[in-house]
C-alpha positions in Angstrom: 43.1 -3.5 -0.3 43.1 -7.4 0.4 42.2 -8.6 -3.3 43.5 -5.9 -5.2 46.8 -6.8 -7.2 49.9 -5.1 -8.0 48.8 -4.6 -11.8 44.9 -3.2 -11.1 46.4 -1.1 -8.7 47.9 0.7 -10.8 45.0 0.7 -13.4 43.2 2.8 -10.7 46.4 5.1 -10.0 46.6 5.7 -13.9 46.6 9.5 -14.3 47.7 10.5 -11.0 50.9 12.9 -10.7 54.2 12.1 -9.2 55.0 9.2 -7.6 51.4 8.4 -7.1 51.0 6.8 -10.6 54.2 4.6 -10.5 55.2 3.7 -7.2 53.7 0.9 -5.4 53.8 2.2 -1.7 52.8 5.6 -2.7 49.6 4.7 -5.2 48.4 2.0 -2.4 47.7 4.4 -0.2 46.5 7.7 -2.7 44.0 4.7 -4.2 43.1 4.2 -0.6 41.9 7.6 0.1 40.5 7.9 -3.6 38.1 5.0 -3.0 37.4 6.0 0.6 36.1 9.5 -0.6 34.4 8.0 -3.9 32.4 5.7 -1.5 31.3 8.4 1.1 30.7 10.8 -2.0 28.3 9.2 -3.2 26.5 8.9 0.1 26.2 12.6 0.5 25.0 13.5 -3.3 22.0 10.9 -2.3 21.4 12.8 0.7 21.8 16.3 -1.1 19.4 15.6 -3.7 16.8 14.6 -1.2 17.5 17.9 1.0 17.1 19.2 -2.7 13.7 17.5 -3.2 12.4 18.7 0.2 13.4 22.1 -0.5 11.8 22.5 -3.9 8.4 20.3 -2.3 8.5 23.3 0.5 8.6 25.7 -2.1 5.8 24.5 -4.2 3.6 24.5 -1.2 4.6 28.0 0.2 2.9 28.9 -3.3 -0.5 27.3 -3.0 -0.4 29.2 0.2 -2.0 25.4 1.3 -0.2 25.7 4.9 0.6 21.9 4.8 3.7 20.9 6.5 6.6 18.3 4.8 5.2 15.8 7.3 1.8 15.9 6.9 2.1 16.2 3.3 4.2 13.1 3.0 1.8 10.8 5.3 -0.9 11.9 4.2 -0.2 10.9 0.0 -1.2 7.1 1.0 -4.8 8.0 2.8 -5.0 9.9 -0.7 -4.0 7.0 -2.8 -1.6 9.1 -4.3 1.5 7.1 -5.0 4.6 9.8 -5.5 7.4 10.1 -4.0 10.1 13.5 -2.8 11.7 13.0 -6.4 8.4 13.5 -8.7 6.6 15.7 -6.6 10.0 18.3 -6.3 10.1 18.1 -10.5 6.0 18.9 -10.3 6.2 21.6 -7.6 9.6 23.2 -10.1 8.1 22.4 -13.5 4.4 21.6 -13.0 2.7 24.0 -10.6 -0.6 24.0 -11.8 -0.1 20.2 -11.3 1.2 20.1 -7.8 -1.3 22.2 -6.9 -4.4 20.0 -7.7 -2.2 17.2 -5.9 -2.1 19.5 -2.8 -5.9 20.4 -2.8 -6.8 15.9 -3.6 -4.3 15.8 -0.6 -6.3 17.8 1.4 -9.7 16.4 0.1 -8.7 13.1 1.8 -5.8 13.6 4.4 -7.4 14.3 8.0 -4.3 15.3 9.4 -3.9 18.3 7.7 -3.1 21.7 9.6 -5.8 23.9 9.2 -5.4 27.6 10.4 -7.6 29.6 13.0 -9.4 31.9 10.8 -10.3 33.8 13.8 -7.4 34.9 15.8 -4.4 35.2 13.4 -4.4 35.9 9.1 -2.9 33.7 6.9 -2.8 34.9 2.8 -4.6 33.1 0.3 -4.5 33.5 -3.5 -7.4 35.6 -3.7 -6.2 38.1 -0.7 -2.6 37.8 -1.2 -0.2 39.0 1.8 1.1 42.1 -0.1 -2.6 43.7 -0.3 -4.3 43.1 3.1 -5.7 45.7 5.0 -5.0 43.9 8.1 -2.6 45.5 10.5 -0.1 42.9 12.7 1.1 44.2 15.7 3.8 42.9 17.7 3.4 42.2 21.2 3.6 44.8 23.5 3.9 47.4 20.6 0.7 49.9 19.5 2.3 51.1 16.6 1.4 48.7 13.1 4.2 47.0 11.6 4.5 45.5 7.9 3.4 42.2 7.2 6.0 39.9 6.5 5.9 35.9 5.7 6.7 34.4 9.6 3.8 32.9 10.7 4.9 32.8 14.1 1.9 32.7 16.2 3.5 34.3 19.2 4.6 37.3 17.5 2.1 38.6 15.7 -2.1 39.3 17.2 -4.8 40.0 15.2 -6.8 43.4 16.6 
């Protein structure tokens, strides 16, 4: 607290309880902490938000059942001359899906990096054969008996027959 006087000192300490809000010893070192967890607060809401953003952008692409990864979604956007960034396309993918979903597909028009799924060997959904009505039986490995779909994709676990 090298610059900070006596007098704004206690303009920060104003409203604290105790000793805190008129005692010089005590309210340096409870501003101290205050402005110490201020500062590093505000660092972890930035990086929350963006965790938020990534999680809503997953979410949006789960439903276009497009099977693009975060990674190849975000590098592929300036191929596409698409210019968004985590921010707009998590509030398209939440309030805009119709939206998101023709970004995904102009994504996928231009990006060459894109995953695209074997077709042969394993099933993904799509919207016109969704997951819950498929007559295609998984079966785990080493197992004869059928089990229910469910939404991993884990290629090692589940074989087409």
């Amino acid at each position: 607290m090298g610059g900070m006087g006596r007098q704004k000192l206690f303009e920060f300490a104003k409203g604290y309880q105790g000793r805190g809000k008129n005692v010089y010893s005590v309210a340096r070192s409870r501003v101290n902490h205050a402005l110490l967890n201020q500062y590093k607060t505000r660092k972890e809401f930035k990086r929350d938000q963006r965790m938020l953003w990534v999680q809503n952008i997953n979410a949006g692409v789960f439903k276009t059942f497009a099977l693009v990864l975060m990674g190849e979604l975000m590098s592929g956007l300036a191929p596409a001359h698409i210019e968004l960034n985590r921010k707009i396309l998590s509030e398209l993918a939440t309030f805009e899906p119709y939206s998101f979903k023709a970004v995904v597909e102009e994504l996928q028009k231009h990006a060459t990096n894109i995953h695209k799924p074997s077709t042969k060997k394993f099933f993904y959904p799509t919207p016109e054969k969704p997951l819950q009505q498929t007559e295609t039986l998984f079966y785990k490995q080493g197992e004869s008996e059928p089990m229910v779909p469910t939404r991993s994709y884990k290629e090692e676990d589940y074989k087409l027959d």
